[in-house]
N, C-alpha and C positions, 0 to 999 in steps of 0.2 A: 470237495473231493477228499477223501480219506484212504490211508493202505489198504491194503487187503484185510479181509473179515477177520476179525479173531473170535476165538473159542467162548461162547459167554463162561462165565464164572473163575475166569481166569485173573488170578491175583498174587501182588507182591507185599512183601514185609521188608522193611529195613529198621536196624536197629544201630545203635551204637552205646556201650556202657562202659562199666570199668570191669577189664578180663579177670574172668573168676572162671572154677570149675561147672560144666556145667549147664551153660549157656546153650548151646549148639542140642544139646540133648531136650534140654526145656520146650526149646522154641519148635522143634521138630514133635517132639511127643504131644504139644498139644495140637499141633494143625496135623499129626495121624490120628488123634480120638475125633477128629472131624472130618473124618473120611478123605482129606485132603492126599493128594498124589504131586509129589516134590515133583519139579521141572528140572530145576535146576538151585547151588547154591554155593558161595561167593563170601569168604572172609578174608576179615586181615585187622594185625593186634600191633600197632604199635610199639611194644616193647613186652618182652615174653614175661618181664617180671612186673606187674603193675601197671602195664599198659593201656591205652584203652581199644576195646574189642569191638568191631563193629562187622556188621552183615548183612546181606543181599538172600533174598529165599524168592525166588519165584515158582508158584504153584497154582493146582488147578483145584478149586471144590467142587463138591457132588451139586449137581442141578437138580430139580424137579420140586417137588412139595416139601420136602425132607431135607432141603439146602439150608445150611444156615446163613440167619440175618446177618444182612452186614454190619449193619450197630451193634446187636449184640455179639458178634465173633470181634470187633474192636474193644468191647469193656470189657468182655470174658478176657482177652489174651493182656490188657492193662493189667487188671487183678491177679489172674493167675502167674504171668509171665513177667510183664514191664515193669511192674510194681515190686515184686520183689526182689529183681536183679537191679533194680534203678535206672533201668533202660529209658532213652529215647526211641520213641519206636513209630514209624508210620506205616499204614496197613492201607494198601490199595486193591479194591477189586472190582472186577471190571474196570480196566483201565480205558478210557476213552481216549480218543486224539484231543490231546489239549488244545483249546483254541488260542491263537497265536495272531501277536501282529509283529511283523517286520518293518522297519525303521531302516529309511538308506537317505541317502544326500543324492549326487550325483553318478560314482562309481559301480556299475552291474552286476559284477564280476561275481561276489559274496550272496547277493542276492538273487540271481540267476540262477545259481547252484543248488539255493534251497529250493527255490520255485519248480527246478529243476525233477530234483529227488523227491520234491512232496505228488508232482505231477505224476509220475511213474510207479508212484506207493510204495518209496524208499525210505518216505520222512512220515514217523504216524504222528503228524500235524493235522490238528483244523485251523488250515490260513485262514484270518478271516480277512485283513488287509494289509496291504502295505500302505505305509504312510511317509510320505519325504515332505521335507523342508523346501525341495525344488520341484519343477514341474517336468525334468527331464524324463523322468523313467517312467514317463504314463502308458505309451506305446508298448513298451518291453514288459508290463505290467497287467496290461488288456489280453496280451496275447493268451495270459495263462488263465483268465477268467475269472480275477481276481481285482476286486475293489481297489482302487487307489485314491489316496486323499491326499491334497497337495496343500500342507499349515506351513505357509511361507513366514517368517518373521516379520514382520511389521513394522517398521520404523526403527528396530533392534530393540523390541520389546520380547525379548525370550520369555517371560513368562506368561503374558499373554498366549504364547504361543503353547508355551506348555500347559497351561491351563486348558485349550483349543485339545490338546493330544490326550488329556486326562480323559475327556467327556469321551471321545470319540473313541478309546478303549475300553470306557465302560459301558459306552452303548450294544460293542461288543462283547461287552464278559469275556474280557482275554483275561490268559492265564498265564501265558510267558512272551514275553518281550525279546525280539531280537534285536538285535543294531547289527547291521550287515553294513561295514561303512557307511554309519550314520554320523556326520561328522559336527555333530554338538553335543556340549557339554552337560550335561543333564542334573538338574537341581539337586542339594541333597535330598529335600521334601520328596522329589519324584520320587530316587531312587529308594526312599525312605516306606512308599508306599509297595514297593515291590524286592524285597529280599528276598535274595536266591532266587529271581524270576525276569532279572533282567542279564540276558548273553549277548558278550561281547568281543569282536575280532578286532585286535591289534595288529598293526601292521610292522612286527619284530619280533624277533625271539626275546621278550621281557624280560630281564631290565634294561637290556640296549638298546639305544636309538629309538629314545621316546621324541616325543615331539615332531615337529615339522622336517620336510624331508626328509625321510629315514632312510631310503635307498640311498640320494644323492650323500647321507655322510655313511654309508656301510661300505661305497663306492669310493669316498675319499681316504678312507679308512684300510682299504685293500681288505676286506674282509672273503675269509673262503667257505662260510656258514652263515646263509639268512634266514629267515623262519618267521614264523607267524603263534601270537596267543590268541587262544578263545578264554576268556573268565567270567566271572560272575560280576557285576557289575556294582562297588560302593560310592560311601560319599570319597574316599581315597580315591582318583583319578588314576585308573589304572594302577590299581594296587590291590581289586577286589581276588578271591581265589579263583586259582586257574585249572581249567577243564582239560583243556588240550593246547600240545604244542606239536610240534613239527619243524624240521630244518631242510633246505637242500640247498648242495656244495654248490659252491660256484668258482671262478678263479679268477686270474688277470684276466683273462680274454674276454667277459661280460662286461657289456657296455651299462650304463646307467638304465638305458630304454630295458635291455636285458633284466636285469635286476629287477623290476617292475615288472615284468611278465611272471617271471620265475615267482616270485616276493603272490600275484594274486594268483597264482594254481594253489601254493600251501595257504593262502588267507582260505581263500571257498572252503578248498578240504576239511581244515583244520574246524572253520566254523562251525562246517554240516556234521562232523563228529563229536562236539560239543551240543550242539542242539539236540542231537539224535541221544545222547548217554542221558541228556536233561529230559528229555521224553518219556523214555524208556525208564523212569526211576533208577537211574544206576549208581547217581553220585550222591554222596553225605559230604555235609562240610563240616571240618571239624576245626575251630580257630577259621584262621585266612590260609586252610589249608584244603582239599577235597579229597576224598576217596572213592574212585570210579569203577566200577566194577565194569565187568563184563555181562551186558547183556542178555 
């Protein structure tokens, strides 16, 4: 299952270089000598004196006999544009639903929501499976008509296992990795194999209350703001760059069970708007930092 239809010939550009004069005029003038028709476009500069410049173009090109190639509309706009502003630059057209697999342990909550919004063509995903370490969420999994693979650990041989999850991602040709409360630690090698394509939900407003129980100390802690990160997932454990965050108040009067309710409405949220910005080509990372546009 896929969103709703999109427009063929519909395509995005992101860049990011060092701000000079100029840029925004470049990058526009050549995709108008290409009949192209702006949708929409999205910048932001670091620091207005030497900053670095980066940007979001989403557009539509002409279809029929007289379309241009997609290879060559990429090494045209290298040469004439990227190349001599020094841009990093990625050029997507036609954008497909990336194929995806989702990673969960035993928790629903984060992966219910996506299963949720891809079902109703809220999420332009191609799920192809989920995949847990347990065998809990087979039923909740079936329901949506969607594959589920159960790579249990094995005598606590993780790599075996992770070697078991490589194959079966490549079988799929997935392109981005979720962890929806997927609760294991993922190899550097894995993660190694997929930068900037593995997203990740924290259970905290990051940097607080890493580790185990994180309600039960935000709860010892009298805290009045809990929150959830979605990031990008490195060999740094929770330290890779972050997508999305979100907070909601609480007070004395939430019980711990409380907190843990509250704690997975912003988890799902949070994730399904990080997955969705990652989709939709909206963010650039720049360091261990992102730039997310608007859609």
């Amino acid at each position: 299952m896929t969103s709703t239809a999109r427009t063929r010939r519909d395509a995005r550009l992101l860049v990011a270089c060092e701000d000079r004069p100029g840029i925004v005029a470049a990058a526009s003038g050549f995709l108008a000598a290409r009949g192209a028709n702006l949708l929409g476009a999205s910048q932001h500069t670091t620091d207005p004196e030497g900053g670095t410049f980066f940007m979001r173009m989403a557009f539509r090109l002409p279809d029929g006999p007289d379309a241009p190639d997609e290879g060559a509309l990429r090494a045209a706009f290298e040469a004439e544009v990227a190349r001599p502003f020094g841009m990093q630059a990625r050029l997507v057209v036609d954008p497909h639903p990336q194929r995806t697999a989702i990673l969960a342990s035993k928790a629903d909550h984060a992966l219910l929501e996506l299963l949720w919004r891809w079902r109703n063509g809220e999420l332009d995903a191609d799920v192809r499976v989920v995949i847990s370490n347990h065998d809990a969420l087979r039923d909740v999994v079936a329901a949506f008509g969607v594959p589920f693979v159960h790579l249990p650990i094995d005598g606590g041989d993780k790599a075996a296992q992770e070697a078991r999850l490589q194959e079966r991602l490549a079988a799929d040709d997935v392109e981005l990795v979720v962890l929806a409360r997927y609760m294991q630690i993922l190899s550097p090698a894995f993660v190694a194999r997929w930068p900037h394509r593995i997203v990740n939900i924290h259970h905290s407003f990051l940097p607080a209350f890493v580790g185990a129980a994180p309600y039960r100390q935000a709860y010892e802690r009298g805290v009045k703001l809990i929150g959830a990160t979605a990031h990008y997932v490195t060999e740094d454990l929770d330290q890779g760059p972050i997508i999305a965050q979100d907070v909601a108040r609480v007070s004395h009067r939430e019980s711990v069970r409380d907190l843990v309710r509250i704690g997975k409405e912003v988890e799902r949220t949070v994730l399904a708007r990080a997955v969705d910005a990652h989709l939709a080509d909206a963010i650039l990372v720049h360091g261990n930092k992102t730039v997310v546009f608007d859609a």
